[in-house]
C-alpha positions in Angstrom: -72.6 -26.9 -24.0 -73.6 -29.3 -26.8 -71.6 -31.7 -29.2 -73.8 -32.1 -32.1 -72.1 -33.7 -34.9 -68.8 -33.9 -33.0 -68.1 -30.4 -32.6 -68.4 -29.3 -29.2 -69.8 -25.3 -28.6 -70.8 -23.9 -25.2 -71.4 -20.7 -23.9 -70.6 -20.6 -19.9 -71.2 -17.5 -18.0 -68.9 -16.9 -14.5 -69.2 -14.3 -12.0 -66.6 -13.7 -8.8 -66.0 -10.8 -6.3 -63.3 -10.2 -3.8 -60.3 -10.7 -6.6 -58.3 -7.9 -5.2 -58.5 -9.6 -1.9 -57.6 -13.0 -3.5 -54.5 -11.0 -5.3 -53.6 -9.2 -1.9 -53.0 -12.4 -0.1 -51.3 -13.7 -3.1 -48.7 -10.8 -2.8 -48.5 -11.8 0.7 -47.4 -15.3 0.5 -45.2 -15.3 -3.2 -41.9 -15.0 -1.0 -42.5 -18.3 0.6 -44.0 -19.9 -2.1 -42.8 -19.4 -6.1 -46.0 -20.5 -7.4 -48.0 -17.7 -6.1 -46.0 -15.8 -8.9 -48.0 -17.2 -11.7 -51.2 -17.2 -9.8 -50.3 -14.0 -9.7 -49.9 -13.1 -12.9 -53.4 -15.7 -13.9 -55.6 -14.3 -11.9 -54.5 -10.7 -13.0 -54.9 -11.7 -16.9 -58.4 -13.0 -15.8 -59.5 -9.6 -14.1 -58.3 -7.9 -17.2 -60.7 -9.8 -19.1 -63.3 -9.2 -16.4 -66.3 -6.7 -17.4 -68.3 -5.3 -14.9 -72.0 -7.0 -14.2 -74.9 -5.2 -12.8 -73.9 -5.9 -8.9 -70.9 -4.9 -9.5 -69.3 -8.2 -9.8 -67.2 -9.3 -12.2 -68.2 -11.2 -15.5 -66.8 -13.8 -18.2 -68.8 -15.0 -21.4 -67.1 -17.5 -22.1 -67.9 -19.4 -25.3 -65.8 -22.1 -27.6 -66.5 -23.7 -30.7 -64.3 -25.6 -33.3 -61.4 -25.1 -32.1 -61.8 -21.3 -30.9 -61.9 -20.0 -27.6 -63.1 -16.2 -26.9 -63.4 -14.5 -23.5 -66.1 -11.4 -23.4 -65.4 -11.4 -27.2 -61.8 -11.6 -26.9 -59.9 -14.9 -28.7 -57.9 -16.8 -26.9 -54.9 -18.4 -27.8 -55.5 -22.7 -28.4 -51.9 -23.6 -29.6 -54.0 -25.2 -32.4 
């Protein structure tokens, strides 16, 4: 990540494994808790985004730069 000239950029690269176990246990527990219903839902919209790395984990590229936000190439909305 850099700011030169005000305008922050960075490229971040994040790996994770056992999301389908993370989403089981979700299912679990969202009748005693509501807000396990929009993890839920998050951490399903983050897998989607997910591409496969060479273990077999999965990857994000995530980069942003005036403004703009994209996800393995995909834009994400700002509310700018």
């Amino acid at each position: 990540a850099s700011a030169v000239g005000g305008e922050p950029r960075g490229r971040f690269i994040v790996s994770a494994d056992g999301l389908d176990k993370a989403l089981a246990l979700l299912r679990e527990i969202a009748g005693a808790d509501p807000e396990a219903e929009a993890a839920i839902l998050s951490l399903t919209y983050a897998k989607g985004l997910a591409k496969p790395g060479p273990d077999g984990r999965l990857m994000w590229t995530i980069e942003f730069e005036g403004g703009d936000v994209t996800v393995n190439g995909s834009p994400l909305p700002t509310g700018k």
